[in-house]
N, C-alpha and C positions, 0 to 999 in steps of 0.2 A: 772472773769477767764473763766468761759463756754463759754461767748460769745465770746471770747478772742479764746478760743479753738475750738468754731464751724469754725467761720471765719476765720481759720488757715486752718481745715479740706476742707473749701470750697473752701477756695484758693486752695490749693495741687489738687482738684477734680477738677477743671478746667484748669490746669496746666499740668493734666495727660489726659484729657478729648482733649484736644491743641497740645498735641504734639503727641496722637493716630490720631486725624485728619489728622495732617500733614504728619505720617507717612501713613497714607492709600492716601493723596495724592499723596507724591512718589511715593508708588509703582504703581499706578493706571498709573504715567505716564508712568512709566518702562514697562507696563503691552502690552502684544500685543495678538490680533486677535487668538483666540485658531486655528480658520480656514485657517490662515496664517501662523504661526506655522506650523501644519501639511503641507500645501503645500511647504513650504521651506524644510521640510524635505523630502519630494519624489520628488522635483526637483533634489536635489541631488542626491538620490537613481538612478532616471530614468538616468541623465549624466554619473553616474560609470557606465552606460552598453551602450556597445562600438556595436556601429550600424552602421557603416562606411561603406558607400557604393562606392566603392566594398569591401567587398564583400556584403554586408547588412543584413544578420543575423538578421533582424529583427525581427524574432521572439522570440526571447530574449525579446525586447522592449512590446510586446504584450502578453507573459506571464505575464510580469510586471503589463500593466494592468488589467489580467485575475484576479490574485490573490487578487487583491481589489476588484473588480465587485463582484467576488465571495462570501468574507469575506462580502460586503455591502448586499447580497442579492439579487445585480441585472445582469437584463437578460444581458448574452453576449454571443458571438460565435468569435472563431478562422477563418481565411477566407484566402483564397488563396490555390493551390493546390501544393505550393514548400512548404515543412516543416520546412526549413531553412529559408524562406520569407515570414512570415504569418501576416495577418493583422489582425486586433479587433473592431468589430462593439459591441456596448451595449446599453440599450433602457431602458428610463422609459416612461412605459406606462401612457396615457392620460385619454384612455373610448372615449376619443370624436373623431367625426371625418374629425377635421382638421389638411391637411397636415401636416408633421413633420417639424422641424429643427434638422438640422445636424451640429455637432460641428466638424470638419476637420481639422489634421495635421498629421505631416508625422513624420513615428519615424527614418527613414535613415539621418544621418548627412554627410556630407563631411568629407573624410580624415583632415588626423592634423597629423601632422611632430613634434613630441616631444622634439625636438633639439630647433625648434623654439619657443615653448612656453617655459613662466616663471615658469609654476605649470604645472602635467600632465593632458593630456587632456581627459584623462575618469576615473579622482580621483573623482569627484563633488568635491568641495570644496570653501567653504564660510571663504572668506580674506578679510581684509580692506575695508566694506561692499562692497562686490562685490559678486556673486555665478559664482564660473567659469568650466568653460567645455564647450567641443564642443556640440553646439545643445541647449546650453544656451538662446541665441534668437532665431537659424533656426533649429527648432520649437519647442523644447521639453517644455520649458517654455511656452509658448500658450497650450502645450495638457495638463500640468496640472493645468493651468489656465481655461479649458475646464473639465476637472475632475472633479474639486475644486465645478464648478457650479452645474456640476450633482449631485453630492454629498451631495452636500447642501439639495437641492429639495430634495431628498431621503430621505435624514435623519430629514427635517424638513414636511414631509409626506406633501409637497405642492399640491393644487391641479393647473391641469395643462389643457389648452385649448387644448392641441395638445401633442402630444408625441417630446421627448428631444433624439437624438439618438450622441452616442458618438461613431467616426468613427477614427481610427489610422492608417493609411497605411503605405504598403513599397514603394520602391524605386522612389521617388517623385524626388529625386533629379540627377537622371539620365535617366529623362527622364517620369516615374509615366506608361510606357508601363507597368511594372512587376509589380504595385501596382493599381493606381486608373483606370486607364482606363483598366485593364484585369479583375478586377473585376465587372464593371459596366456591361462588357460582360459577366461574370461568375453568378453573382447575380443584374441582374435585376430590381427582385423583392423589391429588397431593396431600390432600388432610384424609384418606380414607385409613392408615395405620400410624395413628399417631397416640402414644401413651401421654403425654404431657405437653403441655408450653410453658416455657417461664417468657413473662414478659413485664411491661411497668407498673407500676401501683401499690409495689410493695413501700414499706417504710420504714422508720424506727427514730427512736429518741434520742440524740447525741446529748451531753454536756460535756462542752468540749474537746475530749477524744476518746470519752470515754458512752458506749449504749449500753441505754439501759431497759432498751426493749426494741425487739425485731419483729414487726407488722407483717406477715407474709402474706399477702392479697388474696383472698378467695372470692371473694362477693362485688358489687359496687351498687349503685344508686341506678337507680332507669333514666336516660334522660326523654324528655321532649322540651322540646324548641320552637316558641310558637310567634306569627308576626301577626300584629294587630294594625290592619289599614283605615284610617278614617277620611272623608272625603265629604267635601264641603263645596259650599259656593265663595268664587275666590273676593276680595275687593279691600278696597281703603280699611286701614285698623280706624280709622275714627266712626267708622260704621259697619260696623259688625252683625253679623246675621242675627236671627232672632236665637237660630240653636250655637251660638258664638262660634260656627263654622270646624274647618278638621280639626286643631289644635285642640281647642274643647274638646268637641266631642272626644279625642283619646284620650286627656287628659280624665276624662268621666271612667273612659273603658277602660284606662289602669288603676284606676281608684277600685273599681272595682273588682279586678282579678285581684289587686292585693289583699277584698275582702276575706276571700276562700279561705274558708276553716284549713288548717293544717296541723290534727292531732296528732299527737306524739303515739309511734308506735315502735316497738322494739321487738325488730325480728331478731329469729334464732342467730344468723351470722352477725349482726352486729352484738348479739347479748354476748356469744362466745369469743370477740373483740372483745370490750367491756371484762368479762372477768378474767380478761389472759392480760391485758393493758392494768386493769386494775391491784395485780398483787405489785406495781412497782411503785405506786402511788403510795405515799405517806397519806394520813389524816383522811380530811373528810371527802377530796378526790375519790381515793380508794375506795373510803366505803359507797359513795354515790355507785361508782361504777360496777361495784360486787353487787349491789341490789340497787339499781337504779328504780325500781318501780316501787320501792320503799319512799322514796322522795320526790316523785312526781308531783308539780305541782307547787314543789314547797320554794324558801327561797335558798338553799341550800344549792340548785339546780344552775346559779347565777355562779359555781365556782367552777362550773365544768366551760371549755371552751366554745367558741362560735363552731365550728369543724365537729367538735363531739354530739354537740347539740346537733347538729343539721343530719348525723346519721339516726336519729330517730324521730324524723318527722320530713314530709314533702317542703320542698324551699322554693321562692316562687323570687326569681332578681330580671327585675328590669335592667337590660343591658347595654340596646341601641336605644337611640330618643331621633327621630330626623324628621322637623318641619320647619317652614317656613327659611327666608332668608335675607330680610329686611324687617326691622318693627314695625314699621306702619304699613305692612301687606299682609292681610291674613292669606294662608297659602288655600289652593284647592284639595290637597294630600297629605297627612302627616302619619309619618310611622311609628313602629315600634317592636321592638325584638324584646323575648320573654325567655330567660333560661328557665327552667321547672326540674327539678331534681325530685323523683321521689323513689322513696325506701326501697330497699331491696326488695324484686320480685312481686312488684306490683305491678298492675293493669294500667298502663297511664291513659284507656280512653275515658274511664270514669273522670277524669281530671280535666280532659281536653274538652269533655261536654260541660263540666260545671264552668270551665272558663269561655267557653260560645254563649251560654246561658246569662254569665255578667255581666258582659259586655253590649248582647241584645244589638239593639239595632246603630250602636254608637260607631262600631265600626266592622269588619270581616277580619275572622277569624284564619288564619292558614298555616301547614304546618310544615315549618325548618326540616325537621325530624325527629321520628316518635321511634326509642327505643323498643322493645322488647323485652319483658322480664326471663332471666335466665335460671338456671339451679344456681346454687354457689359451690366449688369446687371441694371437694370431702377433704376433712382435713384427717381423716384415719387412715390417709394413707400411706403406704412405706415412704412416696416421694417428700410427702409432707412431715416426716416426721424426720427423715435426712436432713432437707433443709435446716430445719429447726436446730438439729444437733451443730448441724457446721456452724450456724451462727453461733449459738452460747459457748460454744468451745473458742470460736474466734474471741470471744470475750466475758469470761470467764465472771460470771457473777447475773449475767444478762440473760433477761426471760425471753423467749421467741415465740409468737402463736399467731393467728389468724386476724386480718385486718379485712374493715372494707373501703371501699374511695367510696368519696361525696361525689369525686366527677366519674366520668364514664372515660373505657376504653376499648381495642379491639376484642379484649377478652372477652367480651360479652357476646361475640361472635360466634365465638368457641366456644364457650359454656354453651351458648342454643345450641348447638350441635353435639353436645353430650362428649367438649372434650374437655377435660380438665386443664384448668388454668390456672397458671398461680405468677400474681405478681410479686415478684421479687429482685428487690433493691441491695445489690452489695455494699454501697457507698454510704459511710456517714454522712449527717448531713446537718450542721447546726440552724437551728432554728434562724437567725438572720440571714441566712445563706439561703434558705427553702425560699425566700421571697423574692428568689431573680426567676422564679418559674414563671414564664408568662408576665412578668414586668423586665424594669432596665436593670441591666450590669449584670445576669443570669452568670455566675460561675461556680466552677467546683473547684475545692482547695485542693490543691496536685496531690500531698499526701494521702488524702481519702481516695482518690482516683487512684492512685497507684494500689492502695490497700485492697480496693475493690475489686480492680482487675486480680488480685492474684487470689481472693476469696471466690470469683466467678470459677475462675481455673478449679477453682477445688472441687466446688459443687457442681460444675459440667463433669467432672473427672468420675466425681463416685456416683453423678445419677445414670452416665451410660455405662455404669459399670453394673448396675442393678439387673438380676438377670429376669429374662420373660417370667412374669407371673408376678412383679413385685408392684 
C-alpha cells in the first residue's frame, strides 16, 4: 500500500510538474519585449499630439521628448528661436573622440481631413493590429524607434566608441527652411564632428512579412517648388475679356510648363539602385533594371513603375489650382502651385528659366523653394556595409543596397555640408500600407513596428560601436 501510495504521489508531482511547464510555455509565448511594450506605448502618446504643419506647433512634439530625456537623466536642449517651432537635440556622451552619430526625424506631419479617415487622426490608437495616426510611418514611428535605441544604451550603461546624438526637428515637411537647415545656420557647432546621420528615406519591398530587398537611402531628387500668378481684368463670365482674363491666361501658362522636354537621364546613384533592386526582380523587370539604357525608348519601359520611371527623368505635377469663386465671375487672380522634381544632383535654375520662358507674359513666375544639388552619400562605406549586413541577416535570403527618393528630405541638408546620410528604414512595409503616407488612415502594423524597433536597437548598437577611423 506505501508503494501503492508513493507512486500515486509521484504521478500527481509530475502531472502538476507538466502542466506548470506547459503553462509557463504559454505564457512565454504571449510574452512580449518589455522594450517594445514601452515603445508602442509612446508611439501612441507621440501621435495624439497634432504637429500639422501648418501650422507646426512642434514644439508640443519636443516637450514630449524633453520630458523622457529628462526623467532618463540624459543631456538635452530645446532649439530653434520660434517658441511655437522648437526642435530637440539630446546626446549620450562617449569620452572618446570619434565623430558622432546622429539619429534624425522630423516631428511636423502633414495635414489629415477627419472626414476621410476611418478612426481620428491624432487619437493614437491600436486596432486590428495596426497603430494608427497621422505620422505613423512619416516619421514619428522612426523617432521612437531612434529613442527606443538611446535608451536602451542608457539604461544598459553601454560603453560607446563615439557619442549617439538624438536630433528631432521642425518643419521638414514644408520645406526643413524653418527646421534643419535654419538650425545648421543657428548651431553649427552641433554638426561640426559628426560621422553619420541615419534619417527617413530608406525602403524595401515587403510581400507580406517576408523582404525582399532593403533600399538604404543615399541620394534623392532636387526639388523646386514654383507658383505661377496670373491677373486679369475682373467682370461678368458672359463677357469675357479679349485675353479670356486670369483663368485663361494660367490655364495657357500650365499648358505650357507641362510642355518642357523632360529626358530621361540615369545618374550613377540611381543606376547603382537599379542593378542592386534589379537582382530580386524575375523576368523582364530585372533585366530592364540591369541595363536600363538597353531599353530606353522601347515599350518594354511600360513594365517598370510610375516611381522607377520618375527617378530618371525631371517630373513636373501641378498640385494647387485656386481661381475664381462663382461661374459667372471671372476672377482678377488665379493661381497655381508647381512640384518639379529633378534627377539627382542637378542645377534646377536651368529648369526655373525654361519654365519663366513658357509661361512669358501669361503669368509671374515665383519661387516656393529651389533645392540645391548635393553629393549622394558613399556607399563603400564601413557604415554602409553594416547596415547592409544587419538587414539580410534579419532576413535571410534578402538583398540590401543603395536607394534614392523621388521626394526630397533633410538629408539633403547634410549631404551639402559633406556629411554623410543615409536613410534608413527598419519597418516593413506592405505596399497598401505605403499609401497612408500623406493620404487617410496612415498606419503601421504593430508587429513590424515592434520588429523595427528592435532591428533599430541593433544597428544603433553596432554603429557606435565602430571604432574612430571606420
Amino acid at each position: 500500500m506505501r508503494r501503492l501510495r508513493t507512486q500515486a504521489l509521484a504521478a500527481a508531482l509530475l502531472l502538476i510538474v507538466a502542466a506548470g511547464i506547459g503553462s509557463c510555455r504559454r505564457a512565454g509565448a504571449g510574452a512580449e519585449d518589455p522594450v517594445e511594450i514601452e515603445a508602442e506605448k509612446l508611439l501612441i502618446e507621440y501621435l495624439a499630439i497634432d504637429t500639422s504643419n501648418p501650422p507646426g506647433n512642434e514644439t508640443r512634439g519636443a516637450e514630449f521628448f524633453r520630458r523622457i530625456f529628462e526623467a532618463e537623466g540624459i543631456e538635452s536642449r530645446m532649439l530653434g528661436d520660434d517658441p511655437a517651432r522648437q526642435s530637440i537635440w539630446a546626446r549620450l556622451p562617449s569620452g572618446k573622440p570619434a565623430p558622432a552619430l546622429i539619429l534624425l526625424h522630423h516631428i511636423d506631419v502633414v495635414p489629415a481631413n477627419p472626414v476621410e479617415w476611418s478612426v481620428p487622426p491624432f487619437e493614437g490608437r491600436r486596432a486590428n493590429g495596426y497603430i494608427w495616426g497621422r505620422g505613423a510611418l512619416d516619421t514619428k514611428s522612426l523617432g521612437i524607434a531612434h529613442l527606443m535605441a538611446m535608451l536602451d544604451l542608457h539604461r544598459r550603461k553601454a560603453p560607446l566608441e563615439r557619442d549617439l546624438i538624438f536630433l528631432a526637428v521642425a518643419d521638414e515637411e514644408a520645406g526643413g527652411l524653418k527646421g534643419l537647415s535654419h538650425l545648421l545656420d543657428l548651431h553649427p557647432e552641433l554638426f561640426e564632428r559628426v560621422a553619420w546621420v541615419f534619417n527617413e528615406g530608406g525602403a524595401n519591398e515587403t510581400v507580406v512579412d517576408r523582404v525582399r530587398w532593403w533600399g538604404i537611402e543615399i541620394d534623392q531628387k532636387v526639388p523646386l517648388w514654383v507658383r505661377l500668378e496670373a491677373r486679369g481684368e475682373p467682370g461678368h463670365g458672359s463677357v469675357p475679356p479679349s485675353d479670356g482674363g486670369a483663368t485663361a491666361k494660367l490655364v495657357r501658362a500650365i499648358g505650357a510648363v507641362l510642355e518642357i522636354p523632360t529626358p530621361v537621364a540615369i545618374t550613377p546613384s540611381v543606376s547603382a539602385q537599379f542593378n542592386s533592386l534589379g537582382r530580386t526582380k524575375p523576368g523582364i523587370k530585372g533585366e530592364i533594371l540591369l541595363e536600363p539604357q538597353k531599353f530606353l525608348g522601347t515599350e518594354a519601359m511600360s513594365n517598370l513603375s510610375p516611381g522607377t520611371i520618375a527617378l530618371m527623368q525631371n517630373t513636373i505635377a501641378i498640385s494647387v489650382l485656386n481661381a475664381g469663386s462663382l461661374v459667372n465671375v471671372i476672377p482678377s487672380v488665379a493661381r497655381a502651385e508647381i512640384d518639379v522634381r529633378l534627377v539627382p544632383g542637378a542645377d534646377p535654375d536651368p529648369l526655373l528659366d525654361a519654365i519663366r520662358q513658357a509661361v512669358g507674359t501669361n503669368a509671374e513666375v515665383s519661387v516656393i523653394l529651389k533645392g540645391e544639388p548635393s553629393p549622394s552619400s558613399p556607399i563603400d562605406a564601413p557604415i554602409f556595409a553594416l547596415v547592409s549586413r544587419i538587414f539580410t541577416e534579419e532576413m535571410p535570403g534578402s538583398v540590401a543596397g543603395p536607394s534614392v527618393s523621388t521626394g526630397s528630405s533633410d538629408s539633403r541638408f547634410l549631404r551639402a555640408r559633406g556629411i554623410p546620410t543615409y536613410g534608413v528604414m527598419p519597418f516593413m512595409v506592405n505596399y497598401y500600407d505605403g499609401g497612408g503616407v500623406h493620404g487617410p488612415d496612415e498606419k503601421i502594423r504593430a508587429k513590424f513596428f515592434s520588429q523595427g524597433v528592435r532591428l533599430m536597437r541593433k544597428i544603433v548598437r553596432e554603429a557606435v560601436a565602430l571604432p574612430e577611423g571606420s
